[in-house]
Residue frames as qw, qx, qy, qz and C-alpha x, y, z in Angstrom:
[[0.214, 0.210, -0.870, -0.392, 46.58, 45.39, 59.38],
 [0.008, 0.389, 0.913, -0.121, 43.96, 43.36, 61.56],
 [0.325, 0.531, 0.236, -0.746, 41.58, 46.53, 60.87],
 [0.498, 0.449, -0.410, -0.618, 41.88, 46.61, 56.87],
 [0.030, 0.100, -0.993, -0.053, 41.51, 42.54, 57.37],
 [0.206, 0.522, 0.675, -0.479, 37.88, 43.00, 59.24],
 [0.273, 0.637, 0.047, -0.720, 36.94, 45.73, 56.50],
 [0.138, 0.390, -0.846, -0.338, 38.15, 43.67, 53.83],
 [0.119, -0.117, -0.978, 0.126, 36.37, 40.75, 55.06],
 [0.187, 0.410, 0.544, -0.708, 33.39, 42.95, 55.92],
 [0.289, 0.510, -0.149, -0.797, 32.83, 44.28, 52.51],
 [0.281, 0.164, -0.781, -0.533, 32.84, 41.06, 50.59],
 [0.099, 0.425, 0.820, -0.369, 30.48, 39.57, 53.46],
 [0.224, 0.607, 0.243, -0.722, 28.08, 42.93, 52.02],
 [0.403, 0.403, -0.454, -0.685, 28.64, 41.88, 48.40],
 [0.166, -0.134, -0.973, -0.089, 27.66, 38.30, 49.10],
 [0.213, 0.397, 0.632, -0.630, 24.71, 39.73, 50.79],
 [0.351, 0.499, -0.254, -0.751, 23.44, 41.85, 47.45],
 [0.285, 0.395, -0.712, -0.507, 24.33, 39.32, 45.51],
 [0.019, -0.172, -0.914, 0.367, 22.57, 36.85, 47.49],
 [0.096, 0.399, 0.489, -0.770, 19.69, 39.23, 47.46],
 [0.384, 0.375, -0.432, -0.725, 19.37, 39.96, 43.96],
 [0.136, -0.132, -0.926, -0.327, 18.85, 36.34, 43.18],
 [0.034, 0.392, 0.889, -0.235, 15.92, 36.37, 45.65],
 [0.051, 0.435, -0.096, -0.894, 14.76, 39.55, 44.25],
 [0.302, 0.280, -0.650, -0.639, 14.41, 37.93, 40.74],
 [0.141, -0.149, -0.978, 0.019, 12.31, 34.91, 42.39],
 [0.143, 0.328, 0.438, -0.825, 9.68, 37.38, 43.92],
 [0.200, 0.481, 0.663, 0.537, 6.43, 37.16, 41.54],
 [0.090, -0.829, -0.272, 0.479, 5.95, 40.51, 42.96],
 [0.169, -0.639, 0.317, 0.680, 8.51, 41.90, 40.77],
 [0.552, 0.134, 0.799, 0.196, 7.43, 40.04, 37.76],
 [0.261, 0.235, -0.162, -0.922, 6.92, 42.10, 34.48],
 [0.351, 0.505, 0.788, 0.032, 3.20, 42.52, 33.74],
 [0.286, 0.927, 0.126, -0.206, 3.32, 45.84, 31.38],
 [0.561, 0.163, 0.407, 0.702, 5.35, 46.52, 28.48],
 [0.062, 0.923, 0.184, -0.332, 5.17, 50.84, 28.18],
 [0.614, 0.377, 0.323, 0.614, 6.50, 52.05, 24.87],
 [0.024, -0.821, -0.038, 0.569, 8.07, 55.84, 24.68],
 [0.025, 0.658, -0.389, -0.644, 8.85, 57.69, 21.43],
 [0.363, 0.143, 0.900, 0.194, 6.88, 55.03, 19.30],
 [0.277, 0.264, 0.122, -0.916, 5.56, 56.80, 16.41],
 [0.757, 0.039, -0.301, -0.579, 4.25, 54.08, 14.01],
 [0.500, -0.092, -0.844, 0.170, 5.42, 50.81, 16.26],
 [0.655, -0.506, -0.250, -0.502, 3.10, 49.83, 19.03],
 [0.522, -0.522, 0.544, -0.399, 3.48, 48.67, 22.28],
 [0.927, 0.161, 0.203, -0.272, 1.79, 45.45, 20.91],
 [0.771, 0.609, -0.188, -0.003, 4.61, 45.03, 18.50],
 [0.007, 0.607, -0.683, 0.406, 7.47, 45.88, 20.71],
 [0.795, -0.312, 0.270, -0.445, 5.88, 43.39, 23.49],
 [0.960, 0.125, 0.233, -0.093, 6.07, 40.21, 20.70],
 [0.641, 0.526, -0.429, 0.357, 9.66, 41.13, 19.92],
 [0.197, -0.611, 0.653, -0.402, 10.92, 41.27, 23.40],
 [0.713, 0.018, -0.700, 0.045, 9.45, 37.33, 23.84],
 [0.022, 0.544, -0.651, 0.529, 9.38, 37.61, 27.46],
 [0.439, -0.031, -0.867, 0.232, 8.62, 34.54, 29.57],
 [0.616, -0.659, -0.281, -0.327, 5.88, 34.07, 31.65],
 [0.820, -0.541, -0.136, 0.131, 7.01, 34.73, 35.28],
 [0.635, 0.131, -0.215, 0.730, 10.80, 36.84, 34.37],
 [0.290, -0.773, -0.204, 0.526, 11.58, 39.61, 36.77],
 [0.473, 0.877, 0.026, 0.081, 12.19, 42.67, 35.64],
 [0.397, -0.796, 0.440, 0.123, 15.36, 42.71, 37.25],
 [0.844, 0.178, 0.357, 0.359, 16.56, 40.11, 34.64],
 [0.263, -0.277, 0.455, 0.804, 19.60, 41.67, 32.34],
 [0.394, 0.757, 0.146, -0.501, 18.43, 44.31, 30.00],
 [0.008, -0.560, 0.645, 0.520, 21.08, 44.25, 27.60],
 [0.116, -0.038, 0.883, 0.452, 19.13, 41.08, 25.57],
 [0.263, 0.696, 0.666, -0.051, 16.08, 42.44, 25.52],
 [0.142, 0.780, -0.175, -0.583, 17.26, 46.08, 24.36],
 [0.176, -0.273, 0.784, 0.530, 18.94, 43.87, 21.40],
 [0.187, 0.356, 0.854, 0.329, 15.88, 42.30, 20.17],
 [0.023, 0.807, 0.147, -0.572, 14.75, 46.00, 20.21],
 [0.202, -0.585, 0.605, 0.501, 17.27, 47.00, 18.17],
 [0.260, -0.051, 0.879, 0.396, 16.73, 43.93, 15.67],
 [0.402, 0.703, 0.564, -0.160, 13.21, 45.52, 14.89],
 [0.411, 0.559, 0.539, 0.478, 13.02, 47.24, 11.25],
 [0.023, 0.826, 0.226, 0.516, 13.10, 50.96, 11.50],
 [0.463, -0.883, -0.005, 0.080, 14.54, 51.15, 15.27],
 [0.098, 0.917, -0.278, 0.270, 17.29, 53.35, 15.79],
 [0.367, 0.191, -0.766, 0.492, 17.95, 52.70, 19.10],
 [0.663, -0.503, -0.432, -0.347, 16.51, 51.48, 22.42],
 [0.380, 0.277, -0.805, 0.362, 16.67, 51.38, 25.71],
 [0.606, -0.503, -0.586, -0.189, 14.81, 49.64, 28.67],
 [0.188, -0.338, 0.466, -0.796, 14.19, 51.40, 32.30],
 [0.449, -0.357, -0.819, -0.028, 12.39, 49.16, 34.89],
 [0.433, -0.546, 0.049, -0.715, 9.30, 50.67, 36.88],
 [0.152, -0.193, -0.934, 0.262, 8.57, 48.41, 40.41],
 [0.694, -0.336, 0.605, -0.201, 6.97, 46.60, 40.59],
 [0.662, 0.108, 0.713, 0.204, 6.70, 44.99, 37.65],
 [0.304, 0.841, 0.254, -0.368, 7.15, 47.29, 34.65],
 [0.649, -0.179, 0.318, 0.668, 9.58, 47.66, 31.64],
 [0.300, 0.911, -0.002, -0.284, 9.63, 51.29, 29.70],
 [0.724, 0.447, 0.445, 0.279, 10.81, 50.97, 26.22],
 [0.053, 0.784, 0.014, -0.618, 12.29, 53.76, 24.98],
 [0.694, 0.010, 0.457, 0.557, 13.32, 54.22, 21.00],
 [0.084, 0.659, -0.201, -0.720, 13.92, 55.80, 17.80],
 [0.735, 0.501, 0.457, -0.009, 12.30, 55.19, 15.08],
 [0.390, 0.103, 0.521, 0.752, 13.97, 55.88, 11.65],
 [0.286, 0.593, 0.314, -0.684, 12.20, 59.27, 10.54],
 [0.498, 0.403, 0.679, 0.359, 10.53, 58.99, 7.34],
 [0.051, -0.299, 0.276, 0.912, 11.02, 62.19, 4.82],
 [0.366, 0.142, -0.466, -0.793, 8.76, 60.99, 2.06],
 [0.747, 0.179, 0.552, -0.324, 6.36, 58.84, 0.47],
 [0.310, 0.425, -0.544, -0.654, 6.69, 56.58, -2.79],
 [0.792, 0.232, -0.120, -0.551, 5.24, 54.22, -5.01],
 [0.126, 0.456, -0.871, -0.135, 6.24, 50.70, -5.23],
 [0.080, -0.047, -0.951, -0.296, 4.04, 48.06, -6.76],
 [0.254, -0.409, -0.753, -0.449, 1.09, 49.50, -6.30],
 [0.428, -0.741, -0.491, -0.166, 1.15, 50.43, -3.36],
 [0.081, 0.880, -0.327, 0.335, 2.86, 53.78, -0.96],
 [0.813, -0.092, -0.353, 0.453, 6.08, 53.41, 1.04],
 [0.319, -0.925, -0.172, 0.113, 8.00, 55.35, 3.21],
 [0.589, 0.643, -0.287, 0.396, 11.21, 57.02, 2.56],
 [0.602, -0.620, -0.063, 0.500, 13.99, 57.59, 5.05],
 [0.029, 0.913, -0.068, -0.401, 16.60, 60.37, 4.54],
 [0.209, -0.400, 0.760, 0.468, 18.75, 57.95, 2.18],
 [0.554, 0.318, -0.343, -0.688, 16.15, 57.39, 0.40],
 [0.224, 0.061, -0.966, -0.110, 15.10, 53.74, 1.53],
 [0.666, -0.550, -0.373, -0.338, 11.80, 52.02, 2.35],
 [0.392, -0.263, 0.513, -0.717, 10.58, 51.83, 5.74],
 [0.230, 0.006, -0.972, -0.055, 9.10, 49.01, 6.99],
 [0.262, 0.292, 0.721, -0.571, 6.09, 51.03, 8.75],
 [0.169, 0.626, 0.753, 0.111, 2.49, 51.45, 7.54],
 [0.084, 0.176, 0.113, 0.974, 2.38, 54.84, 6.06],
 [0.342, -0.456, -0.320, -0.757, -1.48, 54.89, 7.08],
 [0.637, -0.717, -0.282, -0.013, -0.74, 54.51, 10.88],
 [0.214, 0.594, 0.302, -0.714, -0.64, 57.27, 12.13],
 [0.534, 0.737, 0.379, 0.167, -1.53, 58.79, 8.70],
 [0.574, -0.360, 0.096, 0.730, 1.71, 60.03, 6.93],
 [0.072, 0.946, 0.189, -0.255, 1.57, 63.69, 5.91],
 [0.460, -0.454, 0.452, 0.614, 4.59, 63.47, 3.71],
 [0.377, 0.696, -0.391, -0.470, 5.65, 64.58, 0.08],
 [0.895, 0.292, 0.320, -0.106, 5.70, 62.46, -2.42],
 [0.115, 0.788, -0.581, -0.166, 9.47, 61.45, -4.31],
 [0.823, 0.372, -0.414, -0.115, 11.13, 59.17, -6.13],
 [0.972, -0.199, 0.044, 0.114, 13.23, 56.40, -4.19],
 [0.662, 0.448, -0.251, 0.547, 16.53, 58.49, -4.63],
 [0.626, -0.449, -0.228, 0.595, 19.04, 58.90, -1.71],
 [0.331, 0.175, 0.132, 0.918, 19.65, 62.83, -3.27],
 [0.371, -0.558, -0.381, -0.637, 15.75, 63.75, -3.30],
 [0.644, -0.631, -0.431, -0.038, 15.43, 62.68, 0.58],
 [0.538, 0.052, -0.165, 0.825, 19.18, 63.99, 1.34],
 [0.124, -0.168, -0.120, -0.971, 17.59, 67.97, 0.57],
 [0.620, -0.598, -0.426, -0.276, 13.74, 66.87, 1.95],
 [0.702, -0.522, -0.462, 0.147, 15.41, 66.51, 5.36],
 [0.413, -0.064, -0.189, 0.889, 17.60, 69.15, 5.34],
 [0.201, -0.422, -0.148, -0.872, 14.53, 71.42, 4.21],
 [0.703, -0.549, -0.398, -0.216, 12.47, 69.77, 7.15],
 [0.681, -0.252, -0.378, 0.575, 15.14, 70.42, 9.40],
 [0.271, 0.016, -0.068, 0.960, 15.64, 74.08, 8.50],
 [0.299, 0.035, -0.133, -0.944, 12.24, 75.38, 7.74],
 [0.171, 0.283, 0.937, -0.113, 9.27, 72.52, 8.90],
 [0.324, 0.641, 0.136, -0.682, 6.72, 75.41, 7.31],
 [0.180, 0.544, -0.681, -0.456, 8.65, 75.17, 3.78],
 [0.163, -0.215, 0.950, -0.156, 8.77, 71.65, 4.57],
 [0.279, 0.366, 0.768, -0.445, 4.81, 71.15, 5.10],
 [0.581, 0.584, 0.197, -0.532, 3.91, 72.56, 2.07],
 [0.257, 0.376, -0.690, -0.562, 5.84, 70.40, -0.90],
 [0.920, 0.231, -0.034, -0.315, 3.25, 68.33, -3.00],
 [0.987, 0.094, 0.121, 0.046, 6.48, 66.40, -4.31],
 [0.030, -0.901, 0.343, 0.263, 10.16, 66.29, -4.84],
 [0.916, 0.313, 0.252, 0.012, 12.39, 64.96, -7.66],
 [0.677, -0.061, 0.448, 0.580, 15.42, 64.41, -9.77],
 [0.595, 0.801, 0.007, -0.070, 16.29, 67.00, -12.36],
 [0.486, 0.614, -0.399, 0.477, 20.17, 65.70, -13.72],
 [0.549, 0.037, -0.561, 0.619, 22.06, 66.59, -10.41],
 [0.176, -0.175, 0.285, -0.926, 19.81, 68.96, -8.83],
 [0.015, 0.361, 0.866, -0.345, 16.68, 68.63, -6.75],
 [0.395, -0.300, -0.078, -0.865, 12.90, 70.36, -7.76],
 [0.076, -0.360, -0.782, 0.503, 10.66, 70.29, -5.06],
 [0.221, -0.636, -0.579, -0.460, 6.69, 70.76, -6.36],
 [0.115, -0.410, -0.573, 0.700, 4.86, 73.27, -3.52],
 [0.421, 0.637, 0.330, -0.555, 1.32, 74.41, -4.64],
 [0.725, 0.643, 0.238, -0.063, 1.84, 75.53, -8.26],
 [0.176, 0.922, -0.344, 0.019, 4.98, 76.70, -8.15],
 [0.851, 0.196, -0.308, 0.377, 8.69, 74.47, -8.69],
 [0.411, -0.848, 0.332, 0.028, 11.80, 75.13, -6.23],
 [0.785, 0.453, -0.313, 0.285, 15.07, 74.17, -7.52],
 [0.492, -0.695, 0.525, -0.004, 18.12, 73.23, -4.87],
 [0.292, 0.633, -0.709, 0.104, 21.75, 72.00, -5.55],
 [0.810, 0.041, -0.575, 0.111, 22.19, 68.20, -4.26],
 [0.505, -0.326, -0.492, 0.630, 24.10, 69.89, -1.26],
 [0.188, -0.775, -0.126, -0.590, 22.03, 72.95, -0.56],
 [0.212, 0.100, -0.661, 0.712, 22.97, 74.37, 2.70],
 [0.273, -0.535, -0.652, 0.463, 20.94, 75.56, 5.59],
 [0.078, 0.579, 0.071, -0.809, 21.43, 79.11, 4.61],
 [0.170, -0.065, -0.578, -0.796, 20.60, 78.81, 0.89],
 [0.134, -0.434, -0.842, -0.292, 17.55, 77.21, 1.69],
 [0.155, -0.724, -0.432, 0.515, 16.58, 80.27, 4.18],
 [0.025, -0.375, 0.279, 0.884, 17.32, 82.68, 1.61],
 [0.073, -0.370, -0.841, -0.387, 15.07, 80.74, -0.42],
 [0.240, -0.593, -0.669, 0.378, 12.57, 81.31, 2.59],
 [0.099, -0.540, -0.171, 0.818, 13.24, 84.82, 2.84],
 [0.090, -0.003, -0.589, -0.803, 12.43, 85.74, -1.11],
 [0.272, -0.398, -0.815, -0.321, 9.22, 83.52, -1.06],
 [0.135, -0.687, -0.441, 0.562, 7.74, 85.74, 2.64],
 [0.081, -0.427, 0.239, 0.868, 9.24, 88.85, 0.60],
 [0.263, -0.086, -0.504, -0.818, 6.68, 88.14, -2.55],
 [0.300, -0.359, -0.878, -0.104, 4.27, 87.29, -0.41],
 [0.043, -0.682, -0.610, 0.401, 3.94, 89.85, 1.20],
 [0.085, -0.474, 0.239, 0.843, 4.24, 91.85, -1.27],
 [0.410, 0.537, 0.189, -0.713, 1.78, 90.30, -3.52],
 [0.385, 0.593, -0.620, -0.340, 3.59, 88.69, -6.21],
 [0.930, 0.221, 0.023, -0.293, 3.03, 85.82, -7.94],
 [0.099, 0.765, -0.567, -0.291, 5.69, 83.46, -8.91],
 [0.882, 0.205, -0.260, -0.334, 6.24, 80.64, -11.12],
 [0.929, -0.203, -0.282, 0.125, 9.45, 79.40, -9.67],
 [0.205, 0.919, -0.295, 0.164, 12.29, 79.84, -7.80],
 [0.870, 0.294, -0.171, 0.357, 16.04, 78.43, -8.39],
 [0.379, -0.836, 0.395, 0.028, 18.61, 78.63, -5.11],
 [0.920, 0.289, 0.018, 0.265, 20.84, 76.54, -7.41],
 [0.427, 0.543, -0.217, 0.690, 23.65, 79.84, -7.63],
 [0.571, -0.159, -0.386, 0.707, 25.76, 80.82, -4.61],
 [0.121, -0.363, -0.232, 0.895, 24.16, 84.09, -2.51],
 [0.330, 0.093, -0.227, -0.912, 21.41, 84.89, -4.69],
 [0.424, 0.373, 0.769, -0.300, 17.80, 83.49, -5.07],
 [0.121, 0.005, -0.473, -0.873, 16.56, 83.76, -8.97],
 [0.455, 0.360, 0.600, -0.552, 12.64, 84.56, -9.27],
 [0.172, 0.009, -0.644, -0.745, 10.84, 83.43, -12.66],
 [0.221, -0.444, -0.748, -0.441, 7.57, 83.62, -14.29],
 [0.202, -0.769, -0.597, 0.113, 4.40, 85.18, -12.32],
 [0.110, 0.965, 0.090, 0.219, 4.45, 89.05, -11.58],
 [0.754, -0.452, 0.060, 0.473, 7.46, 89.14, -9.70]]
């Protein structure tokens, strides 16, 4: 009993020590953050991230993450965030940005789409977005991201994609693609496979319509 009394009495003597230790820790202006390193930021900046965290001249980094990941978090377009601390005096950023499918019009000037078809809040001309052009509808971006998911090739070459009634056409050079609101994964590779298949084979075509279960129809051009 007088053993687990000493051990007892030993361990909380070690957690007053830590705890004791941490404070002075957090008083060191060694440890003080002077750098603000941003990972997985494709159109937010370091700069930007910086003037939403707000951080106080002189706070350690050892201060609680958990309210500075929030005001992460409370930026436009992030996902999610979280903060890793470098010593001496460093905080890495990590997030996710919302990924932007498209691009549309809206008073004049372009926006980004997400996959539900809402604006973004970044600047479409930092970096410089490389995206199809599409109406503001949560159906048109729904089938964009699934084709960017399955086939980034496919993906990289539509000019523009749109409403027709309940289905989706998706513009790509001169020619129209037609998908079902919920096109799968595999229709849209079957698609894939038809369009290699008259290519290499030579053949023109004017469009073609994975609208109908297992099959891929080919119209217009030589085909």
């Amino acid at each position: 009993m007088k053993r687990r009394l000493l051990l007892a009495a030993g361990a909380l003597a070690l957690v007053a020590v830590l705890l004791a230790g941490s404070r002075l820790v957090r008083r060191l202006s060694f440890f003080e953050v002077r750098r603000i390193e941003l990972v997985g930021g494709h159109y937010l900046t370091p700069t930007a991230v910086a003037r939403a965290l707000a951080i106080p001249s002189g706070t350690s980094i050892f201060e609680d993450k958990a309210p500075l990941e929030a005001r992460v978090l409370g930026m436009a377009g992030v996902r999610e965030a979280r903060i890793a601390r470098r010593i001496p005096g460093t905080l890495r950023v990590t997030i996710r940005e919302a990924e932007a499918v498209a691009l549309t019009e809206r008073n004049g000037r372009l926006v980004l789409l997400d996959a539900r078809g809402r604006a973004l809040p970044f600047d479409p001309t930092s970096p410089a977005a490389d995206l199809p052009l599409a109406d503001p509808d949560p159906v048109v971006a729904g089938v964009l991201e699934r084709v960017r998911e399955t086939d980034p090739d496919l993906f990289a070459g539509i000019d523009r994609g749109r409403r027709v009634r309940q289905d989706v056409v998706l513009e790509i050079g001169g020619g129209r693609v037609f998908f079902r609101a919920d096109a799968t994964d595999e229709e849209i590779r079957d698609l894939v496979l038809i369009r290699d298949l008259l290519t290499r084979e030579r053949k023109s075509w004017r469009e073609l319509d994975a609208r109908f279960s297992s099959r891929v129809i080919v119209r217009g051009g030589d085909a």
